[in-house]
C-alpha positions in Angstrom: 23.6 -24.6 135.6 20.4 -23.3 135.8 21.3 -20.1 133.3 22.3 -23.2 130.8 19.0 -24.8 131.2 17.4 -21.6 130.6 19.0 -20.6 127.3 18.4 -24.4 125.8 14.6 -23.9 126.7 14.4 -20.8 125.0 16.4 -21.8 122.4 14.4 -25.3 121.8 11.1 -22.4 121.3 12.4 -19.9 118.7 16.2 -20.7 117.8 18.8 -18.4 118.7 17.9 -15.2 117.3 19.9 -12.0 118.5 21.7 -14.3 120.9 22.9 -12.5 124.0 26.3 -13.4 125.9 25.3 -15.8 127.1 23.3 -18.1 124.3 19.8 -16.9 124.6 18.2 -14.1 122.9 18.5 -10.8 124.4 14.9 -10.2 125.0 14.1 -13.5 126.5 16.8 -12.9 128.8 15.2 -10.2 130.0 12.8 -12.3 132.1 15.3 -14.1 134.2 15.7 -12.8 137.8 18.9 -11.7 138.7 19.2 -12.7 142.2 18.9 -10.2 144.7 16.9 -7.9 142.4 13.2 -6.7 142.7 11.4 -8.8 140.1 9.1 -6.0 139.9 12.0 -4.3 137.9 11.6 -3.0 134.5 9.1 -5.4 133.3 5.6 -4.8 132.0 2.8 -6.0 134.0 0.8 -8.3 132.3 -3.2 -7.1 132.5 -5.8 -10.0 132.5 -8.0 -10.3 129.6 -10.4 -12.3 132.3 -10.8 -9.4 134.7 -11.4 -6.7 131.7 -14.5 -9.1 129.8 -15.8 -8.7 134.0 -14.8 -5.1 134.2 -16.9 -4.6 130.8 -20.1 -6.3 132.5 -20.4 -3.8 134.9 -19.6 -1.0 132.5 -22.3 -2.2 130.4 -24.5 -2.2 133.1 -23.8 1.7 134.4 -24.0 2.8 130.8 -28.0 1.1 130.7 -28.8 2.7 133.7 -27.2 6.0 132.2 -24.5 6.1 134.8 -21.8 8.5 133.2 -19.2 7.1 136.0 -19.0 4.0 133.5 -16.7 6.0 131.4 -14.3 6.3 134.7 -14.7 2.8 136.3 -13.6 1.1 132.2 -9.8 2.6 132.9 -9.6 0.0 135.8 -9.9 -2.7 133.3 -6.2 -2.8 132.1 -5.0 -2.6 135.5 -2.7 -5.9 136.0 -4.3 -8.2 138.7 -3.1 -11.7 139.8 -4.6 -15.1 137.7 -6.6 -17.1 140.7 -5.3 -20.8 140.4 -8.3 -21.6 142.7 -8.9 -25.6 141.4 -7.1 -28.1 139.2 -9.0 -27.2 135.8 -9.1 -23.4 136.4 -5.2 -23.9 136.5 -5.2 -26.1 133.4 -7.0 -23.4 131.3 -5.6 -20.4 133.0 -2.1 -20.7 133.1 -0.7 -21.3 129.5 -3.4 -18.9 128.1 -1.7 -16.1 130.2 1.9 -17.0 129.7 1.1 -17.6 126.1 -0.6 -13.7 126.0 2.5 -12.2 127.6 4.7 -14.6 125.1 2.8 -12.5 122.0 2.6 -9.1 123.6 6.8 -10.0 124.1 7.0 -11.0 120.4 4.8 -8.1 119.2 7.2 -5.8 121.1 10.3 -7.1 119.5 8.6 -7.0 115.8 8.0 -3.5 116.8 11.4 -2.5 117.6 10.4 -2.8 121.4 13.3 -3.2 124.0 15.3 -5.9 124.8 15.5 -5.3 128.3 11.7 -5.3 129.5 10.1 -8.1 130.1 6.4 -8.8 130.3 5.5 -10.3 134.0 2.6 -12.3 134.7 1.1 -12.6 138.4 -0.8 -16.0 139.5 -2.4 -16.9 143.1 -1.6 -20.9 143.8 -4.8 -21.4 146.0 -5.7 -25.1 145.8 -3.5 -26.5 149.4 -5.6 -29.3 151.2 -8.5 -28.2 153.4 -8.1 -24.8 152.3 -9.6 -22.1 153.9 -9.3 -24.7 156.6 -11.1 -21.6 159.6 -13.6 -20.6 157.6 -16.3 -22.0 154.9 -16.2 -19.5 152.2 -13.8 -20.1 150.3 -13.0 -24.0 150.7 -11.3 -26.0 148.3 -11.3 -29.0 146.1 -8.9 -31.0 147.6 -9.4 -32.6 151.4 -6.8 -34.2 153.7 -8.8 -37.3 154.1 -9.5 -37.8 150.7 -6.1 -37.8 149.1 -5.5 -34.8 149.3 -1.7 -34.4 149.6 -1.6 -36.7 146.1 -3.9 -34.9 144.1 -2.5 -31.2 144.5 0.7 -32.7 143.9 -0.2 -34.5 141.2 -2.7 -32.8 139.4 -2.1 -29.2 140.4 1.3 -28.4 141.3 3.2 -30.3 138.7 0.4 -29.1 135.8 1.9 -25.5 137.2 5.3 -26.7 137.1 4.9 -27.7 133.4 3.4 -25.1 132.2 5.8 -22.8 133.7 8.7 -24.5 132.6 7.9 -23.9 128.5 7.4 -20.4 129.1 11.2 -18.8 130.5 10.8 -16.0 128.5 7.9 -14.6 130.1 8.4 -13.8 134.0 6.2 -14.9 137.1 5.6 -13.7 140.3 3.6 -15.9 142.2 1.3 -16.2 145.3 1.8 -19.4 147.6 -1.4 -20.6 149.3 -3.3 -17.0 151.2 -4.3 -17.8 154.4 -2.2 -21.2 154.9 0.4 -20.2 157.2 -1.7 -17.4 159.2 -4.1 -20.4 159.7 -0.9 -22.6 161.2 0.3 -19.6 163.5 -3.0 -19.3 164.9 -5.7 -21.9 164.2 -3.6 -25.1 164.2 -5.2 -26.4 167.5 -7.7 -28.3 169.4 -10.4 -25.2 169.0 -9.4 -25.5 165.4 -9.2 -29.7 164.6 -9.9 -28.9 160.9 -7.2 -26.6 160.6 -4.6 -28.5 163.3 -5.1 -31.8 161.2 -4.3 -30.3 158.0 -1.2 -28.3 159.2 1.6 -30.9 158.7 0.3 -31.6 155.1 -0.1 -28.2 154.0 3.4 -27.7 155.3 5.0 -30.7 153.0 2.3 -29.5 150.1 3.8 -26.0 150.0 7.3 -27.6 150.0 6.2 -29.8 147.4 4.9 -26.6 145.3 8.1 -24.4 145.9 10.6 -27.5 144.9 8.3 -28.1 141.7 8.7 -23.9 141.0 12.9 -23.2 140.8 12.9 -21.3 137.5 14.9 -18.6 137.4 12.3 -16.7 135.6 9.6 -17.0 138.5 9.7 -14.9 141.9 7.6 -17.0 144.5 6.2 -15.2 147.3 4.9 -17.1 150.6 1.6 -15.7 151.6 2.0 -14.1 155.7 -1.6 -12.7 156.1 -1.9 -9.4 157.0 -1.1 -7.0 160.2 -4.5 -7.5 161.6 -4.1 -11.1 161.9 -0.3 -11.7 162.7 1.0 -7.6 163.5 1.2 -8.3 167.1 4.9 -9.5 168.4 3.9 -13.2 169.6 2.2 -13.5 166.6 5.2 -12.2 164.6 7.3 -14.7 166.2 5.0 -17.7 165.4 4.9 -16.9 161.5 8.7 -16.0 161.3 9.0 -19.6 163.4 6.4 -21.5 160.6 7.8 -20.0 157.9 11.7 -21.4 159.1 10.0 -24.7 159.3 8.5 -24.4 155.9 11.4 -23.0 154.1 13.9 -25.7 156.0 12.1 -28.5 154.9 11.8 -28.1 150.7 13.8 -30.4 149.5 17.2 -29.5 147.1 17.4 -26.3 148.9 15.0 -24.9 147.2 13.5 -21.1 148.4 11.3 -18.6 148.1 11.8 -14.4 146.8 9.6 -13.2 149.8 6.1 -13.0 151.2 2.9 -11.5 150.4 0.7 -10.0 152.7 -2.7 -7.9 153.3 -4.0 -10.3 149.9 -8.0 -9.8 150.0 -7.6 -7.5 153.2 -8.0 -3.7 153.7 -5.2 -2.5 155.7 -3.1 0.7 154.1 0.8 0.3 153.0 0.9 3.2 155.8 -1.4 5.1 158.2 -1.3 8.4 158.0 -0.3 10.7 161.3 0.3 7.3 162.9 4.2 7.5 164.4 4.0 4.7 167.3 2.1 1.3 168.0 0.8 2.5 170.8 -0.7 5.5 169.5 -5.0 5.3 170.6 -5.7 6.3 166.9 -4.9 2.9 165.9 -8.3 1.4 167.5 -8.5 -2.3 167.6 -4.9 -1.9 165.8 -3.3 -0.3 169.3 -0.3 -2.2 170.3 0.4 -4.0 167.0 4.1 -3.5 165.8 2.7 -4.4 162.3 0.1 -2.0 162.3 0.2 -0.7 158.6 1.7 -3.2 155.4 4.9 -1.5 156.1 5.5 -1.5 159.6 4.5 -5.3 159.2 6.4 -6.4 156.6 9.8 -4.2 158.4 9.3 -5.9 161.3 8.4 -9.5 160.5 11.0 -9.3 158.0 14.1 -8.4 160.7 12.7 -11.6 162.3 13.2 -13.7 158.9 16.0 -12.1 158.5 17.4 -13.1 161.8 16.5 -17.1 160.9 18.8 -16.5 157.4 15.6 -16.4 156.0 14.5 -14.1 152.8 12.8 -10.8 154.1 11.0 -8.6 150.9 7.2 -8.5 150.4 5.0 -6.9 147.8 1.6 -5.9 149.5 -2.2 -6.2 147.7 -3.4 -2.5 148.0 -6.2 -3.6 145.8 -8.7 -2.6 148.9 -6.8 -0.6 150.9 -8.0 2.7 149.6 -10.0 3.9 152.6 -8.8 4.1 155.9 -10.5 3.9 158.5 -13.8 2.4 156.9 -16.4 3.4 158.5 -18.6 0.6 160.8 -15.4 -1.9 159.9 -15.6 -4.3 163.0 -12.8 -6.4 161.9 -14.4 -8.6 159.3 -13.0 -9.7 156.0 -15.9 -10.7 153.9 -17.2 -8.1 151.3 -16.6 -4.9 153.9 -18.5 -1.6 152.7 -17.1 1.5 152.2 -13.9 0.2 151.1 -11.7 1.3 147.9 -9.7 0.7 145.3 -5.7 1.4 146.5 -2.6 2.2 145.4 -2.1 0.9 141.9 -0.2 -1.7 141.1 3.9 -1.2 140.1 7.1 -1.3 141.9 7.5 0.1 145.4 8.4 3.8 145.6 11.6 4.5 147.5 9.8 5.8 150.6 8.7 1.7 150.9 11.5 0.0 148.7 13.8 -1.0 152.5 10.6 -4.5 152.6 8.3 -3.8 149.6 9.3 -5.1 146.1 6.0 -3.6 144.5 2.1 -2.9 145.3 -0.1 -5.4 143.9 -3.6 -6.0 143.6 -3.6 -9.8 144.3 -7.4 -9.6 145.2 -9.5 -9.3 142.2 -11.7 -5.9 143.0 -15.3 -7.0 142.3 -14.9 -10.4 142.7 -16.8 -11.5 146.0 -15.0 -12.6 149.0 -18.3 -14.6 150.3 -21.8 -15.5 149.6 -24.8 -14.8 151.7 -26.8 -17.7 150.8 -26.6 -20.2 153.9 -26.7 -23.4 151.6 -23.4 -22.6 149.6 -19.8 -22.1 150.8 -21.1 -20.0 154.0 -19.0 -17.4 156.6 -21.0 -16.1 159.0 -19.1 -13.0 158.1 -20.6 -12.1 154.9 -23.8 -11.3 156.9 -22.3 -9.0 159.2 -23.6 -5.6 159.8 -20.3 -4.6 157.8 -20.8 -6.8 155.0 -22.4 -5.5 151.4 -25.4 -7.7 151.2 -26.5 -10.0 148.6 -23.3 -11.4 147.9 -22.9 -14.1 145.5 -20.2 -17.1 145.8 -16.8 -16.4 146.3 -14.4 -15.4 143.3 -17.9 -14.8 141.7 -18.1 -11.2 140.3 -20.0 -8.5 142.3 -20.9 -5.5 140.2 -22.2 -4.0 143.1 -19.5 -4.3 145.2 -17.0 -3.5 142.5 -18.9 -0.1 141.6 -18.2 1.1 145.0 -14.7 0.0 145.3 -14.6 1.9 142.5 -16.2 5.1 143.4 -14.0 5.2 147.0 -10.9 4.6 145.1 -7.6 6.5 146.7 -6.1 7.6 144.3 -9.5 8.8 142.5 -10.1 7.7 139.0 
């Protein structure tokens, strides 16, 4: 059914051109998901024109100060990064002008004599759930549990989402559910935490809500599980593979989910280098954590999904992750220095490809995780002795914080 519904959406677009077996044009079938495959797959990754005019900004800026690494840090402009869906309008405007950008370049290709069998895939966070950021300050949201919350991401987020990605099934989608919303549920969802442990049962029915609204079989959804440093230990393990059966139980018409994402906005290398146990002292802080690299996580929390029927693949944000160990790190999240740019982003290399469908960078590089002015969206974190300092707002770009991410990249530029 859903392969009929598919082809007459396409069809209703352009007509059937070049029709493939079965009704749809060959290259628009291209960006359906065969299930059981890695969406990351013989597609092109989308870049966004967004994070390239911010790229230039800072470009701009080294060339005035007569900075020759400017030529070096522009190649980072075309790198594909995820779309932040951070607030009802910023979705509105943001995601039919990428879909409809990957629609052309798709088009383009095909006037071209491009192939039929790549499609172009476009990456978006969904990062609006109620009481967001519910342990923190930086980063909160527009939408609150006692002020309707639950409605309005439903209503006037979600299904704007939903809509947009239903005209576009010839482009594909991977998509981010909600970072830090179940880490928050394993961990903070208690009396220390009241913020957090009254918005738990309606963030659970609001990401139901958003993965029953998102079945297309163009779009790969992936339901953010932190990162090693916050859930790589084994009781914490079990309490996200336990939230994430309860999530995944409840959407309604048996809808599901591709996988997770993990490490997004966070530091932590796909592997650690010379590491071979959990227990090794090298690990630091880390010692004793079964998830103690995105790999070793990912394998481990996913035998436990696995074990509850659940899915089990992950793509990793590597967008930071290019230093390791950073020097003076204590920990903290907010705007750490003497981090890099990581692995680029593409499909997992064999040596990864038993949990990870691909390396992403899912966290913007540049744009800040924090401010340090006390009378805005404030984390004590982002005036840590690790923190770069000033920082503006988060999601607000941070040329200075992006130059060095940039200069301590791993792979080099």
């Amino acid at each position: 059914m859903k392969a009929i519904l598919f082809a007459s959406a396409v069809s209703a677009v352009f007509g059937t051109v070049q029709a493939a077996g079965n009704g749809m044009p060959a290259w628009a079938a291209a960006a359906e998901i065969v299930p059981g495959s890695n969406p990351y797959e013989g597609v092109h990754l989308m870049s966004d024109p967004g994070f390239a005019k911010q790229v230039s900004t800072s470009v701009a800026r080294l060339r005035a100060e007569g900075d020759s690494f400017a030529d070096k840090i522009s190649t980072v402009s075309d790198q594909p990064v995820f779309v932040w869906l951070a607030t009802s309008e910023i979705a509105e405007e943001r995601v039919d002008e990428a879909l409809k950008a990957a629609r052309k370049f798709n088009v383009d290709q095909q006037k071209a004599g491009g192939s039929h069998d790549t499609a172009p895939l476009v990456q978006f966070v969904i990062y609006n759930v109620p009481d967001r950021d519910c342990s923190a300050g930086a980063s909160t949201g527009e939408y609150s549990v006692d002020k309707d919350g639950l409605k309005l991401y439903k209503k006037k987020y979600i299904d704007r989402i939903a809509r947009a990605f239903r005209a576009y099934p010839d482009v594909r989608i991977a998509a981010i559910l909600e970072p830090d919303a179940v880490p928050n549920m394993v961990i903070n969802a208690n009396p220390m935490m009241p913020r957090c442990e009254k918005a738990k049962p309606v963030q659970i029915e609001a990401i139901r809500y958003a993965i029953s609204q998102l079945q297309f079989p163009n779009v790969a959804l992936y339901l953010d599980a932190g990162h090693a440093g916050w859930l790589g230990w084994e009781g914490n393990q079990n309490g996200a593979a336990t939230v994430i059966d309860d999530i995944l139980g409840g959407v309604p018409n048996n809808g599901t989910i591709h996988g997770y994402s993990i490490n997004v906005s966070n530091y932590i290398p796909v592997r650690i280098p010379n590491i071979t146990w959990h227990g090794d002292p090298a690990l630091g802080h880390m010692q004793w954590n079964l998830g103690y690299d995105n790999f070793n996580f990912a394998t481990q929390l996913g035998k436990r999904l696995a074990a509850k029927g659940r899915p089990s693949r992950f793509i990793a944000d590597t967008a930071r992750s290019g230093v390791y160990p950073i020097p003076g790190h204590t920990n903290n999240w907010c705007n750490i220095k003497g981090a890099g740019l990581g692995t680029r982003p593409g499909p997992s290399t064999p040596e990864f490809a038993s949990a990870l469908d691909a390396f992403v960078w899912g966290k913007i590089p540049g744009e800040s995780d924090g401010t340090t002015d006390t009378s805005g969206r404030f984390s004590s974190e982002c005036v840590a002795a690790d923190a770069l300092q000033p920082a503006p707002e988060a999601g607000k770009w941070f040329h200075e914080y992006f130059v060095m991410l940039a200069k301590n990249a791993n792979p080099a530029l």
